[in-house]
Backbone bond lengths (Angstrom), bond angles and torsions (degrees), N, CA, C in turn:
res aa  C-N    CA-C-N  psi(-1)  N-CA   C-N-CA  omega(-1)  CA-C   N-CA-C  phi
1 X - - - 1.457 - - 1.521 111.24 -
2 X 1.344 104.46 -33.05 1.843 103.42 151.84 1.519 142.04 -22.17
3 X 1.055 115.35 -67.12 1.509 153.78 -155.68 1.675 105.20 -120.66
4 X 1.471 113.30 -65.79 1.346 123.46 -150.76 1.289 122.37 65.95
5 X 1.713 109.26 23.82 1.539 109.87 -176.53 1.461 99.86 -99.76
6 X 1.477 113.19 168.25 1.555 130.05 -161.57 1.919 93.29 -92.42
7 X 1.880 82.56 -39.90 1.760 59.03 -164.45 1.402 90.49 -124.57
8 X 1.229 112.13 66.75 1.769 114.12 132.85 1.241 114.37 -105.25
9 X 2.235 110.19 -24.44 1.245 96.58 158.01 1.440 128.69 -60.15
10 X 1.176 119.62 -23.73 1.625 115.24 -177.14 1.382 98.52 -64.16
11 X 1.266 125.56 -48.61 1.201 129.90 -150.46 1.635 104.94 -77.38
12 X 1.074 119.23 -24.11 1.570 122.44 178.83 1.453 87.05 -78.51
13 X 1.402 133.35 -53.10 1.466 118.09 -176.62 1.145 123.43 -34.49
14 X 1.420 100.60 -45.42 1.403 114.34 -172.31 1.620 125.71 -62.39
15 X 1.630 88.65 -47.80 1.610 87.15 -173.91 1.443 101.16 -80.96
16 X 1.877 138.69 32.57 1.304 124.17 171.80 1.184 88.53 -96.11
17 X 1.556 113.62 -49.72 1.473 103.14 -160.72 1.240 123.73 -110.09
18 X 1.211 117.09 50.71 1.589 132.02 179.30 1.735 103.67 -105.61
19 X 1.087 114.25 -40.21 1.666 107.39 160.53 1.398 137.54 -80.85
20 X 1.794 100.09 -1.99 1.102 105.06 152.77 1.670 123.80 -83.88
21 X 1.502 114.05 -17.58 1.405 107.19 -162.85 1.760 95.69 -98.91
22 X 1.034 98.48 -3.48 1.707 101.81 -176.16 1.967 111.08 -91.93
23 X 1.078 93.15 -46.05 1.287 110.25 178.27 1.420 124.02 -120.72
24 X 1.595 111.95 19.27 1.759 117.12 172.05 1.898 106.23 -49.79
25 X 0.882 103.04 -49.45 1.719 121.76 -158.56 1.656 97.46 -71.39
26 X 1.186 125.28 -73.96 1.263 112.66 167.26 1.284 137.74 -49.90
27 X 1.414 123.32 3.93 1.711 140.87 -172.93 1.411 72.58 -109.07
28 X 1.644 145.18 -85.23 0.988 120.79 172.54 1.882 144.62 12.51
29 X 1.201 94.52 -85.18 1.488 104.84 171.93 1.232 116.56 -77.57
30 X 1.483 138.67 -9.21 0.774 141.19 171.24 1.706 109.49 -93.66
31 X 1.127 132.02 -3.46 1.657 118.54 164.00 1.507 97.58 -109.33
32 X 1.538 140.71 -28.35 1.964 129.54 140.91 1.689 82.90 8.77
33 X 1.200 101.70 -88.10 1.995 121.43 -134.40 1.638 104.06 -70.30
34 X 1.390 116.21 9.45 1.595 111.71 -163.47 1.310 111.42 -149.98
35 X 1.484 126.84 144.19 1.136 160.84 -159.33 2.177 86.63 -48.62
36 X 0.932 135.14 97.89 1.282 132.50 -178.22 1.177 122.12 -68.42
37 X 1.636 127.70 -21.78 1.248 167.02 -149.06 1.456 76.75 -91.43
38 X 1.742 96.02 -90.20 1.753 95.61 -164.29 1.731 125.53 -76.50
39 X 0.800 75.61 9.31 1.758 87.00 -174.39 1.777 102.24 -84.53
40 X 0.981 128.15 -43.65 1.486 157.60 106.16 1.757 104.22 25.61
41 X 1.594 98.80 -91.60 1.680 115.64 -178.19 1.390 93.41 -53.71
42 X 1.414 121.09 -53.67 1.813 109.07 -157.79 1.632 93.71 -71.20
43 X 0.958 134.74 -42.20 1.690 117.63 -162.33 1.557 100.33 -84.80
44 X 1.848 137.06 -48.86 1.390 98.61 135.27 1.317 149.65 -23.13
45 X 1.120 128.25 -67.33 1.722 114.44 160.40 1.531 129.93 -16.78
46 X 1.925 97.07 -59.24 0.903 106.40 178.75 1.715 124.88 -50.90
47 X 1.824 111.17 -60.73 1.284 111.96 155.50 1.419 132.44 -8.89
48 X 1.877 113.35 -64.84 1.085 132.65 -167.00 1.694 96.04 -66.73
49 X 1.174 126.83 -58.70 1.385 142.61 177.90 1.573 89.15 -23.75
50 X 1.830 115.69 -90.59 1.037 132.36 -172.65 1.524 110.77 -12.89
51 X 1.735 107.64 -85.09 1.043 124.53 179.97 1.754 123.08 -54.44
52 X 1.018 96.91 2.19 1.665 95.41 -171.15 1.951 87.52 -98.90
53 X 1.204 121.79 -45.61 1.408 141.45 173.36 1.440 93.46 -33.15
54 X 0.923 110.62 -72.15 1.330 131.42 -170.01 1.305 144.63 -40.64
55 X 1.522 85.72 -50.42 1.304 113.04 171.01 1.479 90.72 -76.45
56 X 1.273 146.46 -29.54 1.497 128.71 -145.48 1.589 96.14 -102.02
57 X 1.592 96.78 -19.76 1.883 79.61 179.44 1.535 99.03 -83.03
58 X 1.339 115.20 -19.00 1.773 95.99 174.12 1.128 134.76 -45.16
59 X 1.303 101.06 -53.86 1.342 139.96 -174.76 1.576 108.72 -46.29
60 X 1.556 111.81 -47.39 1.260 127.82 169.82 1.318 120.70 -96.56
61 X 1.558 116.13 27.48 1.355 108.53 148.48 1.595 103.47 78.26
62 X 1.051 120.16 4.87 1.739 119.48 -175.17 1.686 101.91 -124.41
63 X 0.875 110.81 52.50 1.365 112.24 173.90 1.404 95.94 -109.01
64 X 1.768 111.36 146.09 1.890 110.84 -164.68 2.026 78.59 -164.38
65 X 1.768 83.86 157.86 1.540 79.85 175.00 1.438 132.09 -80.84
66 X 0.974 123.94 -9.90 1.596 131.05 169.29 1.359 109.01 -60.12
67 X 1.483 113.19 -35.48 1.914 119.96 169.27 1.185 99.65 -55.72
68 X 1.208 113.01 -67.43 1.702 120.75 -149.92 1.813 98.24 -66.61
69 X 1.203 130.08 -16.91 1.518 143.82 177.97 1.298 117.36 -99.84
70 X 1.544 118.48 4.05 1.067 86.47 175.62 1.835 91.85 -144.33
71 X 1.552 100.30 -2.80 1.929 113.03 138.52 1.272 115.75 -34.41
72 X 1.760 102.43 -64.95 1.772 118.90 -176.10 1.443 95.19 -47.57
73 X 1.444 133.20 -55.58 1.503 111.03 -142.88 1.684 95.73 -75.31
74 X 1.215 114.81 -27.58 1.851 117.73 -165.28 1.436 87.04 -50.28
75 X 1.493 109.84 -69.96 1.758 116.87 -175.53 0.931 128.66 -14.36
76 X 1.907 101.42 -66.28 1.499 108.91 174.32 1.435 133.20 -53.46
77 X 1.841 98.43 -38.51 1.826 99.43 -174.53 1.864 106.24 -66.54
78 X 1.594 117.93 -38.02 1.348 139.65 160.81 2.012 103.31 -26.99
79 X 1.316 98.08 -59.38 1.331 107.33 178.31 2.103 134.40 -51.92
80 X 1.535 69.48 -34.52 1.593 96.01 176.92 1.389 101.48 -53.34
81 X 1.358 106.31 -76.84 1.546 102.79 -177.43 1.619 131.17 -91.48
82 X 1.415 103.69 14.47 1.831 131.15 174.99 1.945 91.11 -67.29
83 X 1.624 105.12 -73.67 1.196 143.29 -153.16 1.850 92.36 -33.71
84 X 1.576 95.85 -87.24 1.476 91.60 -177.46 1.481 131.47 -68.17
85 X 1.608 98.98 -26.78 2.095 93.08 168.60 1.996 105.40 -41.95
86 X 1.081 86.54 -51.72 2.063 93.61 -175.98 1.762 103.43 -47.64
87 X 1.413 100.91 -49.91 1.876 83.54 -178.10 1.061 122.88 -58.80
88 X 1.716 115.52 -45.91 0.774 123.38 -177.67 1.745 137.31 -69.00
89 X 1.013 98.53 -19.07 1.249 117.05 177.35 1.736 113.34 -87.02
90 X 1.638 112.77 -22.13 1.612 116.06 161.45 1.672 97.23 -49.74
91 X 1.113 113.61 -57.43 1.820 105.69 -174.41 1.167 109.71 -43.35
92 X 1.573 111.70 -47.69 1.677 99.43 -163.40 1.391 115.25 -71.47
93 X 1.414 113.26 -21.96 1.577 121.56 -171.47 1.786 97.72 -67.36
94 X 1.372 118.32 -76.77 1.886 134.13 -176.49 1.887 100.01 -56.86
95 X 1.251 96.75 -52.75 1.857 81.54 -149.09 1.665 105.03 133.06
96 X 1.678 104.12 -164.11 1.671 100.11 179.18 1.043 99.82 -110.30
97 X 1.632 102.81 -32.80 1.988 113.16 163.58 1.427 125.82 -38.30
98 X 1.380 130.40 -38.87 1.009 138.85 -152.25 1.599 112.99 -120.77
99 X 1.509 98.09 -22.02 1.558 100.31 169.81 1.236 138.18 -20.43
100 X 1.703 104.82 -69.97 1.183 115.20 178.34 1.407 125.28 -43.38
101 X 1.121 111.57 -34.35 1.609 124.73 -171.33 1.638 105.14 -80.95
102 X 1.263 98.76 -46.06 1.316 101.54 171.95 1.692 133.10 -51.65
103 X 1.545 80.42 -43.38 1.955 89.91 176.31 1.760 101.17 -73.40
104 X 1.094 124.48 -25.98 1.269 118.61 -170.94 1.721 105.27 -83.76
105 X 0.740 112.00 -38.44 1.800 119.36 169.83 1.703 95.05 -62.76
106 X 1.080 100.19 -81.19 1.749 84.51 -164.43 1.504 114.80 -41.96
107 X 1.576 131.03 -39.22 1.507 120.54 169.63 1.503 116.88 -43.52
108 X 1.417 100.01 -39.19 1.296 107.02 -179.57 1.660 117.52 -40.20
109 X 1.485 82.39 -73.02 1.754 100.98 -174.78 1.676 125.81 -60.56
110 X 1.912 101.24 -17.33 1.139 129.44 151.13 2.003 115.55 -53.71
111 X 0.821 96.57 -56.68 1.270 110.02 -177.31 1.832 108.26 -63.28
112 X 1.471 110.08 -73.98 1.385 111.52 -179.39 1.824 119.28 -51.72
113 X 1.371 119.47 -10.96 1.599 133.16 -154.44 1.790 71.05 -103.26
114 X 1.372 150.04 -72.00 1.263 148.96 171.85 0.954 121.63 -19.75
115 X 1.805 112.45 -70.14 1.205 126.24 173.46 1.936 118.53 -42.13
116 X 1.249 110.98 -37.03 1.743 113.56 -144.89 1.344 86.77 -123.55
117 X 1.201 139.88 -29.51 1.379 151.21 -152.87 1.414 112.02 -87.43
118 X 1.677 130.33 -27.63 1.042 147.75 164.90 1.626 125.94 -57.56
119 X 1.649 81.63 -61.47 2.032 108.73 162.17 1.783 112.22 -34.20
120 X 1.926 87.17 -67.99 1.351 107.71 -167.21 1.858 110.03 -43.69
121 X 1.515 83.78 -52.46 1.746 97.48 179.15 1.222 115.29 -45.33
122 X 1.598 107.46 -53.56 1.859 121.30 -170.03 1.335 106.71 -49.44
123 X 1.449 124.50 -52.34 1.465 122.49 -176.34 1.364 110.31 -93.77
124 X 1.132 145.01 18.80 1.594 131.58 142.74 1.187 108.31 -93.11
125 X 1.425 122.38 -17.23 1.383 124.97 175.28 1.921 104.74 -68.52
126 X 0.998 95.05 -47.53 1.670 104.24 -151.10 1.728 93.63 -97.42
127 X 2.076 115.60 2.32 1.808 95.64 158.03 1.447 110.56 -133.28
128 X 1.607 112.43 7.96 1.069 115.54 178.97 2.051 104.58 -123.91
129 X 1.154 121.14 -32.66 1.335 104.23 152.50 2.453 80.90 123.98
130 X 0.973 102.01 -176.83 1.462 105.76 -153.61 1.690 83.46 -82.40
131 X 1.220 134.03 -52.68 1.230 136.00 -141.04 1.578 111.10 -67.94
132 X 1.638 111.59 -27.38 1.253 114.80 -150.88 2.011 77.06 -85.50
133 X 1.072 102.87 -39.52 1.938 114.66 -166.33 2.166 86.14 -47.31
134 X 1.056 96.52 -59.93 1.707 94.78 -173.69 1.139 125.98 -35.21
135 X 1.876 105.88 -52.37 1.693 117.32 157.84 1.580 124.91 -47.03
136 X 1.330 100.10 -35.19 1.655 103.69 -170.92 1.830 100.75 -64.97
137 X 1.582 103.99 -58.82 1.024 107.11 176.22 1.655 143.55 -55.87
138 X 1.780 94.42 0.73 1.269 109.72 172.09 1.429 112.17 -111.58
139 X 1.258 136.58 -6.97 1.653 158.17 -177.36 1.701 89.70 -99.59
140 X 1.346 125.48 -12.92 1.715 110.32 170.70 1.491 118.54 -84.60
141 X 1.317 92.68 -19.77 1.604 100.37 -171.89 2.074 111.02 -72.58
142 X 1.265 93.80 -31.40 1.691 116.93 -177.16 1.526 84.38 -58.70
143 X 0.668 138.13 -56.46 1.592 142.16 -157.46 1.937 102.65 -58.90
144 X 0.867 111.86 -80.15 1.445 122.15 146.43 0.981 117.96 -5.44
145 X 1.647 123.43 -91.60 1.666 122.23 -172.79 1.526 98.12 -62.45
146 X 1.227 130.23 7.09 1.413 96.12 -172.99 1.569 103.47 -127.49
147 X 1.471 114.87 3.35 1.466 129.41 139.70 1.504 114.92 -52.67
148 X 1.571 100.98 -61.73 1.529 105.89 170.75 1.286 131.93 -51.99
149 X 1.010 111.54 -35.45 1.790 109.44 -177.33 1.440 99.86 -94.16
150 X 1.234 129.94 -16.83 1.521 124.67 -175.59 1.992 117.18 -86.80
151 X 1.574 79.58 -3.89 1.693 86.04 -171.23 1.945 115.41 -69.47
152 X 0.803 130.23 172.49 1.454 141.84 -178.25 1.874 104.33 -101.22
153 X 1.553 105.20 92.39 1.405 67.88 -179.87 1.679 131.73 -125.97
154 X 1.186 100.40 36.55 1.474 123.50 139.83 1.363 96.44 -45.70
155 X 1.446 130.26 -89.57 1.366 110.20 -161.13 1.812 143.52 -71.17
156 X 1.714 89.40 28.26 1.733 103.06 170.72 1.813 89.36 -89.83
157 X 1.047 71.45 155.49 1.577 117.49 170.18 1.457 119.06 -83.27
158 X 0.934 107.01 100.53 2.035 113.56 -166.19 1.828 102.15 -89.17
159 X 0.764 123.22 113.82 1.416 139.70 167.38 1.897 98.30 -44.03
160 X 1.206 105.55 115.86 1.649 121.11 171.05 1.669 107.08 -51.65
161 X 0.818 172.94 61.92 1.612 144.59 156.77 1.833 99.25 -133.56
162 X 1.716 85.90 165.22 2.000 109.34 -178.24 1.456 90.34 -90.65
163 X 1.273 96.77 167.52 1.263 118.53 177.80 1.618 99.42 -62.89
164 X 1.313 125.61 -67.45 1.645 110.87 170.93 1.073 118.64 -22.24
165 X 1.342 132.04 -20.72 1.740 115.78 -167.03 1.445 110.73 -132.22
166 X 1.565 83.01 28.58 1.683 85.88 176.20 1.139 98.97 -84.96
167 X 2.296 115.99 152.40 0.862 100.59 -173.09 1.519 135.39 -101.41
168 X 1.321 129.56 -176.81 1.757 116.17 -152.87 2.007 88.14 -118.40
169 X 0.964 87.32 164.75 1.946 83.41 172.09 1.616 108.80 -83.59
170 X 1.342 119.45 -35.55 1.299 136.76 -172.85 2.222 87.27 -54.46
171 X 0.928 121.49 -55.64 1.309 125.64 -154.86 1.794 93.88 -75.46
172 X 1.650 113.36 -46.75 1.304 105.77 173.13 1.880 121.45 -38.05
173 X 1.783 95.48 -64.72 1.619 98.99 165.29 1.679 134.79 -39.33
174 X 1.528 92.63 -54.58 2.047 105.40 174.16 1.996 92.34 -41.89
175 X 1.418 95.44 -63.48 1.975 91.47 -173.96 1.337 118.86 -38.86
176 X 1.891 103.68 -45.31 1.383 97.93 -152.99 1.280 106.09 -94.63
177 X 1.370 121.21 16.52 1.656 129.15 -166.81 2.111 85.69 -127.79
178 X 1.306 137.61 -8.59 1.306 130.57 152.78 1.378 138.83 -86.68
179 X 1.570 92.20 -20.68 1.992 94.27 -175.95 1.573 87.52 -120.37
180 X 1.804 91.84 131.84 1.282 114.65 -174.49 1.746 115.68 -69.55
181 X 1.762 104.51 -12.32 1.256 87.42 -175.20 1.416 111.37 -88.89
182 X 1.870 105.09 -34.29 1.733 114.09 168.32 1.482 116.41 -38.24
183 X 1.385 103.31 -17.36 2.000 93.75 -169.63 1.593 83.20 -96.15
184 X 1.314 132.88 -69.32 1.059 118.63 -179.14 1.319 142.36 -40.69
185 X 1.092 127.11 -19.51 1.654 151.09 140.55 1.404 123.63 -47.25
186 X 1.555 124.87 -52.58 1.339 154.54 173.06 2.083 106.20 -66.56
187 X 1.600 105.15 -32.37 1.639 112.79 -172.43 1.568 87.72 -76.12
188 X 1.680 106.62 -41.41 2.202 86.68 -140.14 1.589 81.15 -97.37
189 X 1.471 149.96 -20.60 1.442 136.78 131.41 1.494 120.56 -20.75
190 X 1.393 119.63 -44.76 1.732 125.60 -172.46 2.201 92.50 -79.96
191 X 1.043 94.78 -26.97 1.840 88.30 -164.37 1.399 95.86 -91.79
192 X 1.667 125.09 -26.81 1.857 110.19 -168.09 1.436 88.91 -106.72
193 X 1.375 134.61 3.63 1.406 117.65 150.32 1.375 132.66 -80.06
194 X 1.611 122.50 -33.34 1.034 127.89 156.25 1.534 125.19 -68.20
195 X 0.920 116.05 -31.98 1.322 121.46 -170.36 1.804 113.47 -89.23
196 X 1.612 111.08 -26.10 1.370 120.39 -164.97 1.976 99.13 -124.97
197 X 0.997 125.40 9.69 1.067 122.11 159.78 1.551 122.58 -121.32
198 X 1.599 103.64 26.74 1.064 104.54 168.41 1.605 110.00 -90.44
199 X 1.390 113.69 -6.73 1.781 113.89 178.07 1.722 119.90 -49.84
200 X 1.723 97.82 -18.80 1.282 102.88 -177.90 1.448 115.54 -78.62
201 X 1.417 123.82 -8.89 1.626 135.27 158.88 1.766 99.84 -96.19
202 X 1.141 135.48 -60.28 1.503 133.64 -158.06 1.672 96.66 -66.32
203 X 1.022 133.01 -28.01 1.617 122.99 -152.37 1.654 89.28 -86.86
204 X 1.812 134.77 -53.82 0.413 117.33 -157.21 1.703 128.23 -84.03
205 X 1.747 94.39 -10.92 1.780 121.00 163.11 1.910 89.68 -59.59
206 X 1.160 108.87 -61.48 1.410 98.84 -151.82 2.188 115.37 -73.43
207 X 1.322 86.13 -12.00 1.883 92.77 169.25 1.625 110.42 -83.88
208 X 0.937 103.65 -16.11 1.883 116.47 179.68 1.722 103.84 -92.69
209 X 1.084 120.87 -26.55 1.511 124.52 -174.52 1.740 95.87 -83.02
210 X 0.956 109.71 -85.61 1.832 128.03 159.29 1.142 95.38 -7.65
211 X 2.071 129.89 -77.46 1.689 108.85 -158.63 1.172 92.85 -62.35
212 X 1.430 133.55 -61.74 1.489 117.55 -172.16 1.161 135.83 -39.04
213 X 1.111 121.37 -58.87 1.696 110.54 160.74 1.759 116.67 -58.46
């Protein structure tokens, strides 16, 4: 809503997830060795921080694209070590028993928050104006830390291993470059991410083409 250009949206894409693809693997091994719980609250925080920023330069009319680009990159490095505390921490919540179900519920809710979440956006965007959407998106994060700090956590489930066997990213790769199905899993993930998360540039070229005509 900046610009209305196609590819500054690409380009904001870009700079979210370029510190994830550079440094996904080492955010990795680096939440292994750490409290997942809080590691969790601080990169939430951080989020909320972001977006609260954010929202406030809207608000004041000083929002420019070098902000909004270089917001994205905070996100992304945030993401690095956001990304896997969250997987990892599904274990601690279920168990190993319960996993499965678990990962399949959260895609779920992954999925339906995509689906409805776009809509939702489109019309507070389009009757309340961009700024108020910034606030919302910073009042989601409250929700979150305050799951987190309210949790019991005696009753997580602490992952067994020594510090020796914590794991390294180098050892993730050796795996995922030995079992034929991990590479095959990891290929058609590498092709419906590139190929199917580009809707987040095309949808919004193609709702701007549409009102116009």
């Amino acid at each position: 809503s900046v610009t209305n250009s196609a590819f500054d949206t690409g380009l904001l894409i870009a700079f979210q997830f370029t510190p994830y693809l550079l440094f996904g693997l080492f955010g990795g091994s680096f939440a292994d060795k750490l409290d997942v719980r809080k590691l969790l609250i601080i990169t939430q925080s951080s989020n909320l921080l972001v977006a609260a920023v954010t929202a406030a330069v809207s608000i004041t009319g000083h929002l420019s694209v070098p902000f909004v680009y270089i917001a994205a990159v905070i996100i992304g490095m945030i993401q690095v070590f956001d990304a896997p505390a969250r997987q990892a921490f599904t274990f601690q919540m279920v168990g190993r028993k319960e996993l499965p179900s678990a990962v399949a519920l959260n895609m779920s809710m992954f999925n339906t928050s995509r689906a409805l979440g776009p809509g939702i956006g489109g019309v507070l965007l389009a009757t309340t104006g961009v700024s108020v959407c910034f606030v919302a998106n910073a009042f989601s994060f409250c929700a979150v830390l305050i799951a987190l700090l309210l949790m019991n956590t005696s009753e997580l489930f602490q992952p067994e291993r020594s510090p020796a066997n914590t794991a390294r990213y180098t050892a993730g790769m050796r795996h995922a470059w030995r079992q034929r199905d991990t590479r095959l899993a990891l290929g058609l993930l590498l092709v419906v991410a590139t190929l199917g998360f580009n809707m987040q540039t095309l949808l919004p070229v193609l709702a701007k083409k549409t009102i116009i005509s």
